[in-house]
C-alpha positions in Angstrom: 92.9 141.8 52.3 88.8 142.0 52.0 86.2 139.9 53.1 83.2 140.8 50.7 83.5 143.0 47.5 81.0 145.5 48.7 79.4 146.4 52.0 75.7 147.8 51.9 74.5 148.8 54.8 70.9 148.7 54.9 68.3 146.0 53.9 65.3 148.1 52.3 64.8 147.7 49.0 67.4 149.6 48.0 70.4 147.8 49.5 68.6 144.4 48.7 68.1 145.3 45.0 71.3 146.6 45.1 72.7 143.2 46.9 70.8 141.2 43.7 72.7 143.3 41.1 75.6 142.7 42.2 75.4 139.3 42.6 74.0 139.1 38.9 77.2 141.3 38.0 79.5 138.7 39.8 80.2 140.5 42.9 80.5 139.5 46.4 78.0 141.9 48.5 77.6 141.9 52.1 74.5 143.5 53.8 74.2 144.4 57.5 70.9 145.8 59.0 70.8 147.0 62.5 67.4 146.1 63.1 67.1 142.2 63.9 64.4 141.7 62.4 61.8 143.7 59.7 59.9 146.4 61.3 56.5 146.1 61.9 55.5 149.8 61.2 53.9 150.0 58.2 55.8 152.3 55.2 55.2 152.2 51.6 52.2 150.6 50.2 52.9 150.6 46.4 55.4 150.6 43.8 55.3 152.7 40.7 57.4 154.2 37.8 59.5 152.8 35.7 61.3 150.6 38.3 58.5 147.9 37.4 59.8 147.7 34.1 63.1 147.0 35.1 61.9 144.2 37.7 60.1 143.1 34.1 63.1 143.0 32.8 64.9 140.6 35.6 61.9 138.5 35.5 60.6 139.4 38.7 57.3 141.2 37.7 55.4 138.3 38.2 56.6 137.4 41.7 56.1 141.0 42.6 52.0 141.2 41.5 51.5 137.8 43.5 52.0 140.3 46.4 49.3 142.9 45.5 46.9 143.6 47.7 44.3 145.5 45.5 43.3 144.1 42.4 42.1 147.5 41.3 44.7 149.1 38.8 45.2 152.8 40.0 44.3 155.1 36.9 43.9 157.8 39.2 46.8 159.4 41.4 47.5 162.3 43.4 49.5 165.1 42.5 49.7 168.2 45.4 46.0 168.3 46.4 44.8 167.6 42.5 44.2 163.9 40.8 45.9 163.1 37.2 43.4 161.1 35.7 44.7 158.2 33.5 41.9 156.2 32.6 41.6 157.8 29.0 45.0 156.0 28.4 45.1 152.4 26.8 48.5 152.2 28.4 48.9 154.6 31.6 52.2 156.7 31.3 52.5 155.7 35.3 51.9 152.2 36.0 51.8 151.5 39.8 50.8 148.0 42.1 49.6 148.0 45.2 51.9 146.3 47.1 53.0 146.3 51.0 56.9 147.7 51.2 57.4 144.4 54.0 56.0 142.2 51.2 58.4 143.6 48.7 61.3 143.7 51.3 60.7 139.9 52.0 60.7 139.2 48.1 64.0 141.3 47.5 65.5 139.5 50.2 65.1 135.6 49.1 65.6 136.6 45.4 68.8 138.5 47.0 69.7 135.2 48.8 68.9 132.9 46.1 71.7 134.7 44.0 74.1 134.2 46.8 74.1 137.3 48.8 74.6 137.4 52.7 71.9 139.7 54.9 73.2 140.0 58.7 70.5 141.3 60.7 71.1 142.8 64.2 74.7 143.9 62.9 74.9 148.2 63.3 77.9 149.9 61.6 79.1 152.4 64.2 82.2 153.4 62.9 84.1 153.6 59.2 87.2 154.4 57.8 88.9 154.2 54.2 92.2 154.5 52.3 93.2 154.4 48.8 92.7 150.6 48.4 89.7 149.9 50.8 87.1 150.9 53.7 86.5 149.3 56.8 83.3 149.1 59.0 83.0 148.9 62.4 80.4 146.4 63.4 78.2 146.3 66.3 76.8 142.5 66.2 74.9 140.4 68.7 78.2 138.1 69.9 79.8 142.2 70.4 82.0 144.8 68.2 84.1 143.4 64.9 85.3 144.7 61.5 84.8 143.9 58.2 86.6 145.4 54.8 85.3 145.7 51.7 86.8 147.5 48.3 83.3 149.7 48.1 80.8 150.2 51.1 77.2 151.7 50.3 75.1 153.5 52.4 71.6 152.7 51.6 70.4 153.2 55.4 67.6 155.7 54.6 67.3 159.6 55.5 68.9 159.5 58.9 71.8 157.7 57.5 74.3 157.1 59.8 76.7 156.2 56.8 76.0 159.9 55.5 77.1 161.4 58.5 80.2 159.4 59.3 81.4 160.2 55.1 81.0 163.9 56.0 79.0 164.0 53.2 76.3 167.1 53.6 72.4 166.4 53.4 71.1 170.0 53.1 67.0 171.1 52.1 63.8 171.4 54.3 61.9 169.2 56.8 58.1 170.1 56.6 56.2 170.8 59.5 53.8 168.5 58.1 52.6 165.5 59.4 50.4 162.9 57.3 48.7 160.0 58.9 47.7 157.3 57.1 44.4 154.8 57.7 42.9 151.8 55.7 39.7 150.9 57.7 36.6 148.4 57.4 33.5 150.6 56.8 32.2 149.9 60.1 28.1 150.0 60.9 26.1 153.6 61.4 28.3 155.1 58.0 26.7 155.2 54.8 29.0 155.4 51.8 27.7 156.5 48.5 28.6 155.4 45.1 30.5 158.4 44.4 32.6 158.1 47.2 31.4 160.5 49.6 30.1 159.3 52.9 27.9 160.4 55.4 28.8 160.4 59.1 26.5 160.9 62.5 27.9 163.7 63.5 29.6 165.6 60.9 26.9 164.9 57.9 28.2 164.4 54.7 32.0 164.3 53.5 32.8 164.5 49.9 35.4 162.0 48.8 38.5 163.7 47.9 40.0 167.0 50.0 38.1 168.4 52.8 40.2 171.3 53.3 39.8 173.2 57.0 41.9 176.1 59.2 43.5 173.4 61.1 44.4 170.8 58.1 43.4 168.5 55.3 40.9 165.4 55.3 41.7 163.2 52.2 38.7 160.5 51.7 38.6 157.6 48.7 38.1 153.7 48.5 40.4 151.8 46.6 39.2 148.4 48.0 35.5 147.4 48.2 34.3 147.4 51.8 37.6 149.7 52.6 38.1 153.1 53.3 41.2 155.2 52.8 41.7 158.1 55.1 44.3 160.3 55.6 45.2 163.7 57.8 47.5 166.1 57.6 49.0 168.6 60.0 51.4 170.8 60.7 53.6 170.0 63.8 56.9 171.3 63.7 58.0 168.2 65.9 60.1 165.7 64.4 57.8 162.0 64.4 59.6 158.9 65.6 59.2 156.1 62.7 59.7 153.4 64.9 56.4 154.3 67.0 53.2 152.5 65.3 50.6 154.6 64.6 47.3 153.7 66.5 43.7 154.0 65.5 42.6 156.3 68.5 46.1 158.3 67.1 43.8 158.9 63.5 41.1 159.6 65.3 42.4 162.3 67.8 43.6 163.8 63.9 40.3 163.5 62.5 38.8 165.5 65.2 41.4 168.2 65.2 41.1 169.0 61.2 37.1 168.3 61.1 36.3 169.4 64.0 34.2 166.0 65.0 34.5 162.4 64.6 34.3 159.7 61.7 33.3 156.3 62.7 36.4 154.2 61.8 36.3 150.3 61.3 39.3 147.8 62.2 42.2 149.1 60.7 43.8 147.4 57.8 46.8 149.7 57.4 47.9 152.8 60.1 50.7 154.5 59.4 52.2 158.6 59.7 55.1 160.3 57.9 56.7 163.5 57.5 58.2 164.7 54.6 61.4 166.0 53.6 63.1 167.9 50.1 66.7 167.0 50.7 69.3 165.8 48.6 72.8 164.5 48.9 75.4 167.2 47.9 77.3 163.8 46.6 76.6 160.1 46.1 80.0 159.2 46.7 83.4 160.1 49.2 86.4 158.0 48.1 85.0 153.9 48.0 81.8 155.4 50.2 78.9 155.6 47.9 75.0 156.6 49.1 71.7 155.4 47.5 68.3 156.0 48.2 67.0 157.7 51.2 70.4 158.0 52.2 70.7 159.9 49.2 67.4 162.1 48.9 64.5 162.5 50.5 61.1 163.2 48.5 58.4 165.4 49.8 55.7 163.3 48.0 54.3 159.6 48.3 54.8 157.0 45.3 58.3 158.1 44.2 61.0 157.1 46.9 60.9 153.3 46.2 61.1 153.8 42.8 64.0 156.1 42.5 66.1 154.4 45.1 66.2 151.3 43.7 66.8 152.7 40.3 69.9 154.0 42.2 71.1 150.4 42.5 70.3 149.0 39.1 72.4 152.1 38.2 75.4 151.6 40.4 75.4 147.6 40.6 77.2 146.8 37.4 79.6 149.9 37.0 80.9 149.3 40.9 81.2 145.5 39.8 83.2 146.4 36.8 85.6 148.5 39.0 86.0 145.7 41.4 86.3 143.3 38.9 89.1 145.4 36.9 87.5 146.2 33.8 86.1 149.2 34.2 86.9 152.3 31.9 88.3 155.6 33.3 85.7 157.5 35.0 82.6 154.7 34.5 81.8 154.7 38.6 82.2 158.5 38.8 79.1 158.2 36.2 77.3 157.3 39.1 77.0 160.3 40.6 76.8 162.7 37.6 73.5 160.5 36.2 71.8 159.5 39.5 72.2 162.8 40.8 70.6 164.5 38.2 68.0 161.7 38.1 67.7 162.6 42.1 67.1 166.6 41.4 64.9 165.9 39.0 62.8 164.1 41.1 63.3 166.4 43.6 61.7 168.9 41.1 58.4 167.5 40.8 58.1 166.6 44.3 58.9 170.2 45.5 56.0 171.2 43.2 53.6 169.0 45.0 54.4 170.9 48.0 53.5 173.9 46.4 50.4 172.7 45.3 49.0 170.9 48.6 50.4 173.6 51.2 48.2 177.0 50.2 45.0 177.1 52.2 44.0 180.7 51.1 42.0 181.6 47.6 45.3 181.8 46.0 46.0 178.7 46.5 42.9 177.0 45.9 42.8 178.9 42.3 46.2 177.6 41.8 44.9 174.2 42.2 41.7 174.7 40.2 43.9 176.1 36.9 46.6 173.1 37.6 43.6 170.4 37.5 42.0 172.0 34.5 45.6 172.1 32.7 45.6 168.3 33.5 42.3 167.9 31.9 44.7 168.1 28.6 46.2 164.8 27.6 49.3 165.6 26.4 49.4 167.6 30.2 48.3 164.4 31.8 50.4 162.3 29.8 54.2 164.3 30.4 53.4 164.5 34.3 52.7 161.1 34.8 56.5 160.3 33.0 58.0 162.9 35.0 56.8 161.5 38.4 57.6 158.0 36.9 61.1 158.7 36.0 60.6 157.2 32.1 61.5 160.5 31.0 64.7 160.2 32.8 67.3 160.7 29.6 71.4 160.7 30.3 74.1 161.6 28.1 76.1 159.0 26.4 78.8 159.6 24.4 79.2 158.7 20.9 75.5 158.3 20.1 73.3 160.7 18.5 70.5 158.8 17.9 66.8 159.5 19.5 66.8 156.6 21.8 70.4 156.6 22.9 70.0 157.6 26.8 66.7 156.3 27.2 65.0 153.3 28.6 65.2 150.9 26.1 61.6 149.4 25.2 60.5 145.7 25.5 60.6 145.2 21.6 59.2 141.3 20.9 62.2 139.3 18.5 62.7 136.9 16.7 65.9 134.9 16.1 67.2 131.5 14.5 66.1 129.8 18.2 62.5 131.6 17.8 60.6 134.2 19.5 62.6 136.4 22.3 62.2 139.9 23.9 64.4 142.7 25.2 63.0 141.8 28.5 64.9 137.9 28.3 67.7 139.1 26.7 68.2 141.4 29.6 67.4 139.1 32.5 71.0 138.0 33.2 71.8 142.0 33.9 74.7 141.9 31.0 75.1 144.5 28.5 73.9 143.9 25.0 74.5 144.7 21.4 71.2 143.6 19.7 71.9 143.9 15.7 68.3 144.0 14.2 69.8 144.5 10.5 72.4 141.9 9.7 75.2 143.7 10.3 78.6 142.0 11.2 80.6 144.9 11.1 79.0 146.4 14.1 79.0 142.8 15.9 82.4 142.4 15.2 83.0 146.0 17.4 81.1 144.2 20.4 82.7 140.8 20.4 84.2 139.6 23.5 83.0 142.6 25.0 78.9 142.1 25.5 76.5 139.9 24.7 75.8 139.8 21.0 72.1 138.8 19.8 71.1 138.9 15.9 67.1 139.3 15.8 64.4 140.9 13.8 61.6 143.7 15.3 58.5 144.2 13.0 59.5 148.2 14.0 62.6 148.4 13.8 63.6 151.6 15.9 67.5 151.4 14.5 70.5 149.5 12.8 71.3 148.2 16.0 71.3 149.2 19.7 73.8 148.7 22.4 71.9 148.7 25.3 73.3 148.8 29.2 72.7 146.0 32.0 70.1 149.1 33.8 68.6 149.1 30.7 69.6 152.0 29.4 70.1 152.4 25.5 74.2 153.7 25.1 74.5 153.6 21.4 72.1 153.1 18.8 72.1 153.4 14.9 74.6 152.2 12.0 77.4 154.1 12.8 80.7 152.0 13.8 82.7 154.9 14.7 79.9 156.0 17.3 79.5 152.8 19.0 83.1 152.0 19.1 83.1 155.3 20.6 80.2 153.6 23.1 82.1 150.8 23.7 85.2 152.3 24.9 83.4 154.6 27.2 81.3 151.8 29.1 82.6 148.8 28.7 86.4 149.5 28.0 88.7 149.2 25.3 
């Protein structure tokens, strides 16, 4: 006998996402944290790709940009050591907010709790074992040691991930020597900052905005806040950092002095924070009913891409593992998991590893590099395909029985109408159900999908197809006027 459909150990964003998707898809998800309470040390400070779309999609875009902290939409971002400029773009490839990750933990958490999930904080899994019908965690709690059983447990307990390790489940890559400290400061009084960014400092003169590169490391310098400076260092230190330790501001400024050779006058600090980076990558998201998402999964060596991809993980695996517990899965539909978030994982992977390439040469060769990549990026249609890589909207998975152009993509927010008025893909997908949206009067094809998803009639003023059968992530399975394809759809995700 269980207690909770599905275990997730781990409340970042992932697990909690993941905790909300399930709850949408009808499942009973249990989270356990080991930490009693949220840490303190500061970790991501924005979300980006196409992960905001989604949260557009569950209606929670709105609640998520009452927690930004910069009004200033970032046009700009950094790629390796060079800048993809966006602002020639009516509507940026990358869209990104500037949001604290304990803001958006908080968020996740009471939206996760207001769909009826349960978060245990202070409760560390220290031991695991599984059969053919279940897996059982071992609990450390703060009334002592007890056990819980679940059909499914996922580990989404970031990079160190005791859940990994206890799967046997191998993590292999490279841990750079690198260490990047992170500081939001008040411009305090004796520095002068100029329009164009640079600033000018007692001792060391003037600093150009942007990357001061030196023997000993890197000074990065820009302002996306008035009255607020954004600093960071980076180092190589073939030590391992503890995440737990804050970062201080006498920390950034022993840093500063190392790579510039002399001090910046720093302000009070609005944000510290330090990280190391990693490239590694699950050899498998899932052992038996033990599944892994998010850090646990892969590690990125570049900011602005983590958050997004892990949580795509669990708007990916929410409603297939709630079909299998549920019993109406088809053959096969959870080990999709792996084959199309794995490949989403490497790809990210990809583009990261390139950054690395980019921002670790400190000889000519490697500054040339960086001066022919930034002048390739001066090209549009350049500009415009990096910024959906790093995204993950180019992110395309196989589906069978659909030939169409769209089938495998992210399906876009077309604006309906139907008999009860004006709609979107974005309200039709809020309740996280799959849909067959017939946007040519065509009962043959709703007949197919009766009974088994959400059937909506409507009209787009461009109409992309027939029809389109479109996944509770999102993702567009079938799309067209051909019955025997997305019968062929049907059968594959949603059964016969």
């Amino acid at each position: 006998m269980t207690d909770v459909d599905v275990i997730i150990v781990g409340a970042g964003p992932t697990g909690l996402m993941l905790a909300a998707e399930l709850r949408l898809a009808g499942a009973r998800p249990l989270i356990l944290e080991r930490r009693p309470e949220q840490g303190k040390t500061p970790k991501a400070h924005g979300l980006s790709g196409q992960i905001l779309d989604l949260l557009h999609y569950r209606g929670l875009l709105e609640r998520v940009r009452g927690l930004v902290t910069d009004p200033v939409p970032p046009h700009r971002f950094p790629f390796g050591g060079v800048h993809v400029d966006l602002t020639r773009f009516e509507e940026p490839p990358l869209k990104a907010l500037s949001v604290r990750q304990q803001s958006l933990e908080r968020l996740l958490e009471e939206h996760a709790i207001e769909l009826g999930a349960e978060v245990r904080r202070g409760h560390e899994v220290v031991g695991l074992r599984q059969d053919d019908e279940s897996v059982t965690a071992e609990v450390r709690g703060p009334e002592g040691t007890y056990e819980v059983t679940a059909p499914y447990l996922v580990g989404c307990d970031g990079g160190r991930s005791p859940v990994r390790s206890m799967a046997g489940i191998g993590f292999p890559g490279t841990t750079y020597p690198e260490v990047n400290r992170i500081g939001q400061v008040k411009i305090p009084d004796g520095l002068t900052v100029h329009d164009n960014g640079d600033i000018e400092t007692p001792e060391l003169g003037l600093i150009k905005a942007g990357f001061t590169r030196t023997d000993t490391g890197v000074f990065a310098l820009g302002s996306l806040t008035p009255g607020i400076l954004f600093i960071q260092t980076t180092e190589d230190d073939p030590g391992e950092i503890d995440d737990d330790v804050p970062m201080t501001l006498t920390e950034l400024g022993d840093s500063i002095r190392r790579v510039l050779g002399g001090d910046v006058p720093l302000g009070d600090p609005v944000r510290l924070s330090r990280y190391q980076f990693s490239a590694r990558q699950a050899e498998r998201y899932r052992e038996g009913r033990i599944l892994l998402a998010g850090d646990a999964a892969h590690l990125l060596p570049s900011t602005g891409t983590a958050i997004n991809v892990g949580m795509s993980d669990s708007v990916n695996l929410a409603w297939k593992l709630a079909a299998e517990i549920q019993g109406r899965a088809p053959e096969g539909l959870l080990d999709t998991y792996h084959a199309e978030r794995h490949a989403a994982g490497a790809r990210a992977l990809l583009q990261s590893r390139a950054q690395v390439a980019l921002r670790r040469g400190h000889d000519e060769a490697a500054e040339a590099l960086r001066a022919v990549f930034q002048e390739l990026l001066d090209d549009e249609q350049a500009a415009r395909r990096l910024a959906s890589h790093v995204a993950g909207t180019d992110t395309r998975y196989p589906m069978p029985g659909a030939g169409h152009v769209l089938a495998g993509t992210f399906v876009p927010d077309l604006a309906l109408e139907t008999d009860e008025g004006a709609t979107s893909v974005a309200e039709l997908l809020r309740p996280a159900r799959p849909v067959l949206l017939d946007l040519a009067g065509r009962p043959e094809l709703r007949e197919l999908a009766q009974g088994r998803v959400d059937v909506h009639i409507a009209k787009a003023e461009d109409r992309p197809a027939d029809a389109l059968l479109i996944r509770p992530d999102g993702y567009v399975a079938w799309a067209g006027d051909d019955a025997d394809g997305l019968r062929e759809s049907l059968a594959a995700w949603f059964g016969a």
